[in-house]
N, C-alpha and C positions, 0 to 999 in steps of 0.2 A: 175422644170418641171419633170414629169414624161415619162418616155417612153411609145412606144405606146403598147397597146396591143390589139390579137387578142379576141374574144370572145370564151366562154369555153362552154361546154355541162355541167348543172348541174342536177343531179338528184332532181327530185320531191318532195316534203314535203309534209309531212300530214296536212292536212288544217283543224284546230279546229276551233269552234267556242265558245268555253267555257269559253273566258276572254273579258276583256277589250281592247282598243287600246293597244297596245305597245310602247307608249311614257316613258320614263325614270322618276323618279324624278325628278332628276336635271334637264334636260329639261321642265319642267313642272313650276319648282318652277323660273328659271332664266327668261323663253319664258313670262312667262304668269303670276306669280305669285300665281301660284296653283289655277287657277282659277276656274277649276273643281271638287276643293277640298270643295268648298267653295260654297254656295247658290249663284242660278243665281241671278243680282241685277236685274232681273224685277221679279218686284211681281206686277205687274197691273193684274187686272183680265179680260183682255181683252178675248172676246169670238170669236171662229172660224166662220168665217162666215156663215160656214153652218150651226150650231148650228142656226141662228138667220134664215136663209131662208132655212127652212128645205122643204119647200112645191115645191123648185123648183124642176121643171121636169130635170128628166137626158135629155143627149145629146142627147142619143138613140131618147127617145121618144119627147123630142121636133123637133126634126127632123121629126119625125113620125108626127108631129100635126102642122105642118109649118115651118119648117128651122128658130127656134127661135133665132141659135146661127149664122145661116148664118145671118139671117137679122141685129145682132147687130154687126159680122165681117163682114159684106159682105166684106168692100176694105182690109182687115188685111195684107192677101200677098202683096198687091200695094203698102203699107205705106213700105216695106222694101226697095220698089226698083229692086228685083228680085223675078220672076216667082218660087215660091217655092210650095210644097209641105205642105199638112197640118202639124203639129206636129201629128205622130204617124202614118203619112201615108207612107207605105214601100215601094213607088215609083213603078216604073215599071225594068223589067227584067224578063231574064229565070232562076235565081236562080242560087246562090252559085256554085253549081256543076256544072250550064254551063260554070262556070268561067276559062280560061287556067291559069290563076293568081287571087290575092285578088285583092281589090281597091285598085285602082293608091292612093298612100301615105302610106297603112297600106301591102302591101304586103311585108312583111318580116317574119323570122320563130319564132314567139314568145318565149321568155326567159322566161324559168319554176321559179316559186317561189324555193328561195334559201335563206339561209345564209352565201354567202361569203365574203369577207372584202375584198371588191374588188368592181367597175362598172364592173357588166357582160351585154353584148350589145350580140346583133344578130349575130347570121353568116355571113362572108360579111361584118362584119363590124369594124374599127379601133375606137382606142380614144386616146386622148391628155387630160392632164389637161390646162387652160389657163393662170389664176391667181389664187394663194392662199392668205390667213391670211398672213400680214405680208409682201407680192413682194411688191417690188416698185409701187410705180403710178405716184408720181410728184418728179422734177427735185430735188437731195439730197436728196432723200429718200435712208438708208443703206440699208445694206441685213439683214435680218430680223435674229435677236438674240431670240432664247423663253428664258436664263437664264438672259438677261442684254436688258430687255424692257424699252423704255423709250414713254413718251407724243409726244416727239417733233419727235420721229421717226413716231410714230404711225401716225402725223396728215398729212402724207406723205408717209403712206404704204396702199395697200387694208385692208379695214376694217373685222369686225370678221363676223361672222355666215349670210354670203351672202344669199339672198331670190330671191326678185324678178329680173330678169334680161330683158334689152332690146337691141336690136342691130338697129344702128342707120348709113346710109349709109353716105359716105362723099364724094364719086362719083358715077357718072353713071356706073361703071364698078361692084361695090360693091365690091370692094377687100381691099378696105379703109372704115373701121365702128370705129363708138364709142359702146364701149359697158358701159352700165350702170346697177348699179348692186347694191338694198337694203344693206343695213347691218342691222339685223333687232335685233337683241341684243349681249349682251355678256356674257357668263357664266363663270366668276371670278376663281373659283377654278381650270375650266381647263386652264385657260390662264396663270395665274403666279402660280409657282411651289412654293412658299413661302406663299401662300395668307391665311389671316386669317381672316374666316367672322366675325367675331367679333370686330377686328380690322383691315380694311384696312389700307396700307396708302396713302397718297394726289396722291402720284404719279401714283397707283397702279388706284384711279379713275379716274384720269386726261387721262389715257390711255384708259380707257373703256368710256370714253366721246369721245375721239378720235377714237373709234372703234366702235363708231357707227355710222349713215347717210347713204352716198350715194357714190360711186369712178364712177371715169366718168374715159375711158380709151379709147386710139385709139388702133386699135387690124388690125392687115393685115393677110387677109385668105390664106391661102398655096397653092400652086398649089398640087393639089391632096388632099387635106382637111387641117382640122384644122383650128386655129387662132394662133397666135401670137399677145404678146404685146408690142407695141412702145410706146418707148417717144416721143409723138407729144404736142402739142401747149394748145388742147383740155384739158390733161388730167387733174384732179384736184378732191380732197376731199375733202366732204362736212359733216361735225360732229357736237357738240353738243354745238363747237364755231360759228359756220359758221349762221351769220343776215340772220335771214327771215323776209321777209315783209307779216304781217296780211294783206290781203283786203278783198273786197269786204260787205255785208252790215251791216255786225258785227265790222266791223275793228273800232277801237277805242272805242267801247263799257267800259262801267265801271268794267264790269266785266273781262274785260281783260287786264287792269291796273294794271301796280306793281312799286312798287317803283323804280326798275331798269328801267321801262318804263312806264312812265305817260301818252304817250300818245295812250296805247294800240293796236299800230301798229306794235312794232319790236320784234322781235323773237330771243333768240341764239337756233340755233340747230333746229333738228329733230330728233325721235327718233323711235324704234321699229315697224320701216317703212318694211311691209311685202310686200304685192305684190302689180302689177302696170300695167303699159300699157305705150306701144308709143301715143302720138295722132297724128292724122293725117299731122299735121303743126311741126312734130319733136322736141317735148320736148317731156321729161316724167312725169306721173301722178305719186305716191308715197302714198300708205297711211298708216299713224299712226293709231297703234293698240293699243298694252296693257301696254299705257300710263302709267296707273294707278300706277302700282307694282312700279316705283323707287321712288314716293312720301312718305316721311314719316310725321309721326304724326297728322294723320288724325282724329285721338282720342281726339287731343289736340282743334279742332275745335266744340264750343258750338253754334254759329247760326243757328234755326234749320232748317234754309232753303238753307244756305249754306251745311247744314250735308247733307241732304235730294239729295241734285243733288253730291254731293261726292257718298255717298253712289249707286246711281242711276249707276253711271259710275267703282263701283270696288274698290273705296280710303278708306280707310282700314286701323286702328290699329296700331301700335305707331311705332317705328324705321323701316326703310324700310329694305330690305336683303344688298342691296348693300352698306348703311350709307351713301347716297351720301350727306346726310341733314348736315352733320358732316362739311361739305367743302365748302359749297355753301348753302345760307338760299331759294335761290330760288326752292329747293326740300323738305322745310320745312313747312308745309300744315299751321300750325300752326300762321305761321310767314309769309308766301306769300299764302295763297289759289285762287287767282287768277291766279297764272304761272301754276296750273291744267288745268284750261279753254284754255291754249294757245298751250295745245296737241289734238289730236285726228282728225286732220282734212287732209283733200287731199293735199300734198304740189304738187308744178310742177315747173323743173327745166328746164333751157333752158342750155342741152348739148352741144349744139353749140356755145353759149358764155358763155367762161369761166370765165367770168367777170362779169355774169350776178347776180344780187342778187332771190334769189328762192322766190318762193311765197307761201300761206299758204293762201287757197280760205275757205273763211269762209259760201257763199253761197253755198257749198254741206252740210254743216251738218258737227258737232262733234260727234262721236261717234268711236267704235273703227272698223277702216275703216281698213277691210281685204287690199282694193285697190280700180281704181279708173279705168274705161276704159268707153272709148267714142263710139257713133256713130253718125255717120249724116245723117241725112235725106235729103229728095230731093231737099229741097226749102232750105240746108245749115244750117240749125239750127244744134246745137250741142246736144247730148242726153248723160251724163254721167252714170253709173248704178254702184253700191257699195252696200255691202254685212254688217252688224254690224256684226261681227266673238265672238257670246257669243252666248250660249244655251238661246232658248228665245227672241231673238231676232231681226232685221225686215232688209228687202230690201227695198233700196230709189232707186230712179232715181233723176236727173235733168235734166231742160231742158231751154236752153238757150234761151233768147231774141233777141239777135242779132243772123248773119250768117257767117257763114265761111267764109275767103277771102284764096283761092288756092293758095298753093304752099308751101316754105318753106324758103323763106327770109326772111331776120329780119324781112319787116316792117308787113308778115302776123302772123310771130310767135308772134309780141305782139300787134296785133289787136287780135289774134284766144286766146292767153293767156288769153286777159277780158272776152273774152265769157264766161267763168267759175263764174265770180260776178257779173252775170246779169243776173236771171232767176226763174223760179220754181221749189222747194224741193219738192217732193211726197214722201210716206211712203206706200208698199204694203200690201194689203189684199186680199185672198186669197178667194175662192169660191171651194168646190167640186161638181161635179154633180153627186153623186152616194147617195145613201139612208143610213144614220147611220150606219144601223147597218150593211152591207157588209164595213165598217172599224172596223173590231176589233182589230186591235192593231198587229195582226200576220204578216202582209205581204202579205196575202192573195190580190188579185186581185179583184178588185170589179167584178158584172157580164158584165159590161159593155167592159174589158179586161183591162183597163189602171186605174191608177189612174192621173185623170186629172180634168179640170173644167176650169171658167174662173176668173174674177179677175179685180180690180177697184187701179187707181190711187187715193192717198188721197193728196190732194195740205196742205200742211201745209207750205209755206211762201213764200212771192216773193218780190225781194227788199224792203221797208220796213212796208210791209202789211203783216199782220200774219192770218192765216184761223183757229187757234186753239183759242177756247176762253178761257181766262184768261193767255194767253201767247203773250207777246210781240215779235214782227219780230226778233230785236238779242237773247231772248229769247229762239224762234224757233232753232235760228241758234249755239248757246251756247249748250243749254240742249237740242239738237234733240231729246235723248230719251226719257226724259220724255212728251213731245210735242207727238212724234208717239204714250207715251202709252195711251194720253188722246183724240186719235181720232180711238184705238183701232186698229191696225195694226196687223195683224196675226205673232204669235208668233213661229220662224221657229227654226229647226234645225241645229247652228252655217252656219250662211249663209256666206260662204266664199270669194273665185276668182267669179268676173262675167264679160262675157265675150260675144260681141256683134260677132256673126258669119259674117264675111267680104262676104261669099258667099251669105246663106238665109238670115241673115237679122234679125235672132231671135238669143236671148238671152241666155245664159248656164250658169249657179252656179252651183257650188259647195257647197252642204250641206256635212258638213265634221265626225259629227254625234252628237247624244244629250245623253247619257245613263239616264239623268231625263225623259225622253219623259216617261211619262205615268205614273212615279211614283207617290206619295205620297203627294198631297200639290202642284204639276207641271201639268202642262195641258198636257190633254190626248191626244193619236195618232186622226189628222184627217187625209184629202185626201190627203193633201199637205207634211206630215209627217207621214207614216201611221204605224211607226214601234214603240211599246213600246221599250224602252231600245234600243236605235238605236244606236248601237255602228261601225257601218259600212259607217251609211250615204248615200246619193243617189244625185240624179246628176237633175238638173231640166230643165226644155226647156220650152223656151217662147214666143210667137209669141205674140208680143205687137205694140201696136201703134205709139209707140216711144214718138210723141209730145201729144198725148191722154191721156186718164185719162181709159182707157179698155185693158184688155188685154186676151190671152188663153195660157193654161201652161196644161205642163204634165210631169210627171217625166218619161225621158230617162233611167235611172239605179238607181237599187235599189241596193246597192252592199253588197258585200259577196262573201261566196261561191257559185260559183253555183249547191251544189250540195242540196243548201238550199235552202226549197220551199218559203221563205219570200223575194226572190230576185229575179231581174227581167231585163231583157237585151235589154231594147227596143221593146221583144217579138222576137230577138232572140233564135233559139236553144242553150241553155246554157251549151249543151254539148260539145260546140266548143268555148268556151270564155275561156281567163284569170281572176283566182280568181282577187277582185279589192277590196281593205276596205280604207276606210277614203280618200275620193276626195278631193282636198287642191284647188292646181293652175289648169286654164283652158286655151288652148291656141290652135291655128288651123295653118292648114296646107294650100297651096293656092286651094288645092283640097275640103276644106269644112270638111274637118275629124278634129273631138273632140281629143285634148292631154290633157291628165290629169294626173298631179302628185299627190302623194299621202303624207299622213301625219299619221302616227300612224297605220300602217296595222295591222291588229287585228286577220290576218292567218297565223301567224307563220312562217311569210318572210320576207324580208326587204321591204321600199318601194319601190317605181319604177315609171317608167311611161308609161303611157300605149295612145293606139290611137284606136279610133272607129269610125266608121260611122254614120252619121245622117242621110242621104237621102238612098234610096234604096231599095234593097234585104240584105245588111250586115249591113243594121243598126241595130245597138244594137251590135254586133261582136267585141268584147272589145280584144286587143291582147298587152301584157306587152310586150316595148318595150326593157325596161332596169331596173334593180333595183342597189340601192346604195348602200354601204358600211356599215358594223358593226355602229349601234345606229344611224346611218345618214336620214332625212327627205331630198324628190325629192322635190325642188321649182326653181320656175324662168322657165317653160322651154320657148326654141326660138325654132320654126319649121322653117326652110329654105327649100328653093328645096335639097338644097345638105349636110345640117349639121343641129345639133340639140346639141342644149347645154342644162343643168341643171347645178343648183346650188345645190351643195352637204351640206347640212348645219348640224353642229353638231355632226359629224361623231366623234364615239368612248365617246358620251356624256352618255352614259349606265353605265362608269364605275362606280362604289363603288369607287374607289380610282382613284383620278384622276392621281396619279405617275404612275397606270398600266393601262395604257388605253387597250380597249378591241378594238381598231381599230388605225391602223397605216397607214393609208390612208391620203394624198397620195402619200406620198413620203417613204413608205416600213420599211422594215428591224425595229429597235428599234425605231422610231421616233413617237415624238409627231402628233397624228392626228392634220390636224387644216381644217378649212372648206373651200372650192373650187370651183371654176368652171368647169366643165365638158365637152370638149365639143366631138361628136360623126361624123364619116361621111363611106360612103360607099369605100370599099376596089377599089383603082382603078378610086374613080372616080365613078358621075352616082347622079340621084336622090334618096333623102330614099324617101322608102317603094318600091321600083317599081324593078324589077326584069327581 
C-alpha cells in the first residue's frame, strides 16, 4: 500500500497538437497487437447515410415546415422514463456566474495537465492505492515476488494491467463491497526481468494466462475514506483456466467446436476483457477485445472463407508475439481455428457466487466488445449497448425478450442472467441533418450549431431467425461484423465505453479517435465523425428509443484543445474547460454528470479523468479531475457520493528498456511499477465535487 497523499499544485503545459496519441509501442504491440499499425479489417464500402439521403431537410428547417422530427420522436423523452431535456438543450438557469459554487458533483478546483509520476487529485483531496499486480486475493496466495514468479502464485494474486472496475454492495450500510476488476492484458517484457520474446518459457505463459480474467475482491470502506482489502468468502480469480459456459443462440454451433470441446459449449478462460458495467441484478458484464493478437499462424489457414472471417476480426501472420501456440494447440489457428470464434463476446459473472461458473452470452454479438452496459425500460425489458473498439467500425444494441424480475437474490440474478440469450442484435446507422458540404472534414460546426441528426436500428438477428441475407442466425452471432457490414452500418470512430445515463436516460460513447478518418482508400469525415485525422476523438449523446429501431444523437465533445477551433464543448465557453484527447471509459455520478477517462492524450499530459455536465448552463464544462502516473492509461472509473477509484493500467510501460522503467508507481523509491487501483475521497469527509 501506498501512503496517502495530499494533492500538489502543478504548473501548466504547453498543449500541441502536432502528433499523435501518446500511446507507447509496447503498449500498442502487447494491448492490441499493433492494430493501428496495421489496415482497418473493414474494407466494406459501406456508405454514410447521408450520402444516400442527401435531400433530407435539416432540423432547423423541418421544424420550420411541420415538426418532422417532433412527429417521428414525439414520445422519445417518455421512452427513458425521465422528464429530460433535448440533447443539446442548455436547460434552464441564470448562468455560470450566478453560481456561489459549480454543479453539485464537478465542483472542485481542476488539476492542470502535468507530467508527474504520481496521481495528482484536487485540493481537498486524499488518496490510497487499494490493490496492486501481484496482492493477495484468495486464501494462500504469497506476497508477491517480481524476481521468483510463479503460475500457482499468480492464479491466487490480483491479476496484471487492471481495466475495467465495479463496486458491488454486500450491505445496506455499503461499508462492505466486492470490488471487481478486468485484467485486460499482459505485457511480458515488463513482467519477468529474464523474458525473451523469442523464447519464452512454459511457466513464464502459464503466468500471463494466470494474469489474465477478472479478481472478485471484498474491500471495507474506512471511516473517513478509502477502501481496504479483506479476505472474505467472495474473493476469487478468474483466468485463462477458469470454464465458461457458451450460451444462448450460438451455443454449440459447429463453428465453435474444437476438439477439446465437441460440444461447443465450454469455454477455458476469458481474455483481454476491457471495460464493463454492474447490471442491475448484481453481476458484472465483461467484454473481450483484441482477441485476435495471441492467435498464431493464421497464415497457415487456406479455406477461403475461413480466411475471409479471420481476416474480418484482425487474425493475422504466422507466430504470435507471446508464442503461446508453442504450449497449447488451442492458440494454434492452424490446428484449432475455431477456439478463434470462442473469443470476443460479452462474458457476465455472478460476483456473489463464488462458485458460480461465468457465462459467455453469444446473443450480443462477437466482435471486439470495448464492454457491455445495460438499461431497462419501463415495462422491464433489458436494453444492452456496446461499442466494436476498431477504427471503422459500428455500435450494437440489444434488446431483450423477457423482463426483469427485482432485486438481487439468486433466484432473480439467474432469471435476469437469461435475459442476455433471449433477444434482438441491431447494428447502428447513423443520419446527419446538415448539407455536405458544411462537413469538411475541419471541425467546423455546421450552420445549424451542432453536429447532430437522427439514426435507425438495424435488426440483424433474433433467436434463431437472421434479418441479413445470405447469413445464417449463429452466423449473425459468430461473424457479427461481417453481417453489420452487409446491411451497411455507419462506419465510426473506434466506438469505445457506452454508457446508459441512470438520470436522463440517454446514451454516452466514447469515440476514442481514428487518425484514417479521411485518408486515402478510408471513408471520409461525415456528421457523425466530422474530423479528418481524428486523433482526439469526441464523445457522443443519444436519445434513443431503447426497445425501438429510431433514435437522435449529437455529439457532446469534440475534444482537444480548446484553444482549437475543430473542438467543441457542448457549446460551452471553451475558455473555461480542461484540455480533454482520447475519451476511453464513461461513467456518472448520481447527480447525472459525464466521468470520462482518457486513453492516449495527444496534449502533452498524462491521462486523467475528467467530469462534465449534460443538462443545464455547464453543460459542455469539462473539468480534469485527476491525471495518472508516467506511461499509465485512466480506466475503470467508479463515481460514489463520497470516493472515486481508477484503475491505473500500464504505468511506466513508455520504457525502451524495461530494467529502467520511466515510472515507479506505486510503491516509490527504485521499484518496479506494476498497475493498480486508485482510489480518491475528500479530506475530512464530505461528497466529491460539492464544496
Amino acid at each position: 500500500m501506498s501512503s496517502h497523499q495530499d494533492s500538489g499544485r502543478v504548473v501548466p503545459l504547453p498543449l500541441l497538437t502536432s502528433h499523435s496519441a501518446s500511446r507507447s509501442a509496447t503498449t500498442c504491440r502487447y494491448r492490441c497487437g499493433d492494430a493501428c499499425a496495421h489496415d482497418a479489417p473493414n474494407t466494406s464500402d459501406n456508405a454514410y447515410f447521408g450520402d444516400v439521403v442527401r435531400n433530407v431537410l435539416s432540423r432547423r428547417k423541418a421544424l420550420r415546415t411541420g415538426g418532422a422530427l417532433a412527429l417521428s420522436f414525439g414520445a422519445a423523452t417518455a421512452l427513458t422514463g425521465t422528464a429530460v431535456a433535448a440533447p443539446g438543450d442548455r436547460g434552464h438557469g441564470t448562468g455560470p456566474g450566478d453560481r456561489p459554487h459549480g454543479v453539485p458533483g464537478t465542483d472542485f478546483q481542476p488539476v492542470p495537465p502535468n507530467t508527474e509520476d504520481r496521481v495528482v487529485i484536487p485540493e481537498g483531496y486524499e488518496q490510497d492505492v487499494v490493490i496492486g499486480w501481484g496482492d493477495p486475493v484468495v486464501p494462500g496466495a504469497p506476497e508477491f515476488d517480481f524476481h521468483n514468479q510463479t503460475a500457482a502464485a499468480q492464479e491466487k494474486q490480483f491479476g496484471y494491467n487492471n481495466d475495467f472496475a465495479g463496486l458491488i454492495p454486500l450491505n445496506g450500510s455499503g461499508k462492505r463491497n466486492l470490488l471487481v476488476v478486468n485484467h485486460e492484458y499482459t505485457t511480458e517484457p515488463h513482467m519477468f526481468p529474464d523474458y525473451d520474446e523469442e523464447n519464452p518459457t512454459e511457466e513464464q505463459v502459464r503466468i500471463a494466462w494466470a494474469a489474465h480474467g477478472l479478481s472478485v475482491v471484498e474491500v471495507q470502506r474506512e471511516r473517513g475514506g478509502g477502501l481496504t482489502p479483506q479476505a472474505g468468502r467472495h474473493n476469487r480469480r478468474i483466468t485463462l483456466n477458469t470454464e465458461f459456459e457458451l450460451r444462448g443462440p450460438a451455443a454449440g454451433s459447429d463453428h465453435l467446436k474444437t476438439s477439446a470441446d465437441p460440444t461447443g459449449t465450454k469455454v477455458l478462460g476469458t481474455q483481454n476483457n476491457c471495460a464493463g458495467s454492474v447490471t442491475p441484478w448484481g453481476t458484472v458484464l465483461s467484454g473481450e477485445e483484441n482477441v485476435n493478437q495471441y492467435f498464431g499462424n493464421a497464415d497457415q489457414v487456406t479455406d477461403p472463407k475461413t480466411k475471409q472471417r479471420l481476416d474480418r476480426y484482425g487474425f493475422s501472420g504466422g507466430a504470435s508475439d507471446r508464442k503461446w501456440e508453442r504450449f497449447d494447440k488451442r492458440w494454434d489457428l492452424a490446428q484449432e481455428p475455431n477456439e478463434a470464434n470462442r473469443f470476443g463476446w460479452v462474458v457476465e459473472i455472478d460476483p456473489n457466487d463464488p462458485d458460480s461458473t461465468p457465462v459467455k452470452h453469444t446473443a450480443l454479438g462477437r466482435f471486439k466488445h470495448e464492454g457491455a452496459a445495460v438499461h431497462v425500460t419501463r415495462d422491464r425489458r433489458v436494453v444492452a449497448y456496446s461499442g466494436d473498439d476498431e477504427r471503422f467500425d459500428y455500435i450494437y444494441k440489444f434488446v431483450s425478450n423477457g423482463r426483469m424480475k427485482p432485486g438481487r437474490s439468486a433466484h432473480a440474478r439467474r432469471h435476469n442472467m437469461g435475459l442476455l440469450d433471449d433477444g434482438t442484435l441491431y447494428v447502428a446507422k447513423f443520419r446527419g441533418d446538415s448539407p455536405e458540404s458544411e462537413i469538411d472534414g475541419s471541425g467546423k460546426l455546421p450552420s445549424d450549431g451542432e453536429f447532430d441528426g437522427t439514426g435507425e436500428w438495424i435488426a440483424l438477428a433474433s433467436g434463431d431467425r437472421s434479418f441479413v441475407p445470405g447469413f445464417s442466425a449463429e452466423e449473425v452471432y459468430i461473424f457479427t461484423r461481417l453481417a453489420a457490414d452487409a446491411v451497411g452500418a455507419t462506419k465510426m470512430d473506434r466506438p469505445e465505453d457506452i454508457q446508459p445515463s441512470p438520470v436522463n436516460g440517454r446514451i454516452y460513447c466514447a469515440l476514442t479517435n481514428n487518425s484514417n478518418r479521411g485518408s486515402a482508400g478510408n471513408a471520409a469525415p461525415d456528421e457523425v465523425n466530422p474530423r479528418i485525422g481524428n486523433k482526439h476523438g469526441h464523445v457522443l449523446e443519444v436519445d434513443d428509443e431503447h426497445t425501438g429501431t429510431r433514435f437522435r444523437w449529437n455529439l457532446l465533445l469534440v475534444c482537444g484543445d480548446p484553444n482549437d477551433p475543430s473542438t467543441y464543448f457542448g457549446g460551452f465557453d471553451k475558455s473555461e474547460v480542461s484540455p480533454i484527447s482520447c475519451p476511453d471509459n464513461v461513467a456518472f455520478d448520481r447527480h447525472g454528470n459525464l466521468w470520462i477517462s482518457t486513453d492516449g492524450n495527444a496534449l502533452d499530459s498524462h491521462d486523467g479523468l475528467f467530469a462534465v455536465p449534460v443538462e443545464g448552463p455547464e453543460r459542455g464544462k469539462v473539468k480534469q479531475f485527476l491525471t495518472v502516473p508516467v506511461g499509465a492509461e485512466t480506466c475503470g472509473p467508479v463515481i460514489t457520493d463520497d470516493l472515486v477509484t481508477v484503475c491505473v493500467q500500464h504505468p511506466g510501460e513508455d520504457a525502451e528498456d524495461p530494467s529502467r522503467p520511466t515510472s515507479h508507481w506505486p510503491d516509490g523509491g527504485d521499484s518496479r511499477p506494476r498497475p493498480a487501483v486508485a482510489v480518491v475521497w475528500r479530506k475530512h469527509g464530505g461528497e466529491i465535487g460539492q464544496r
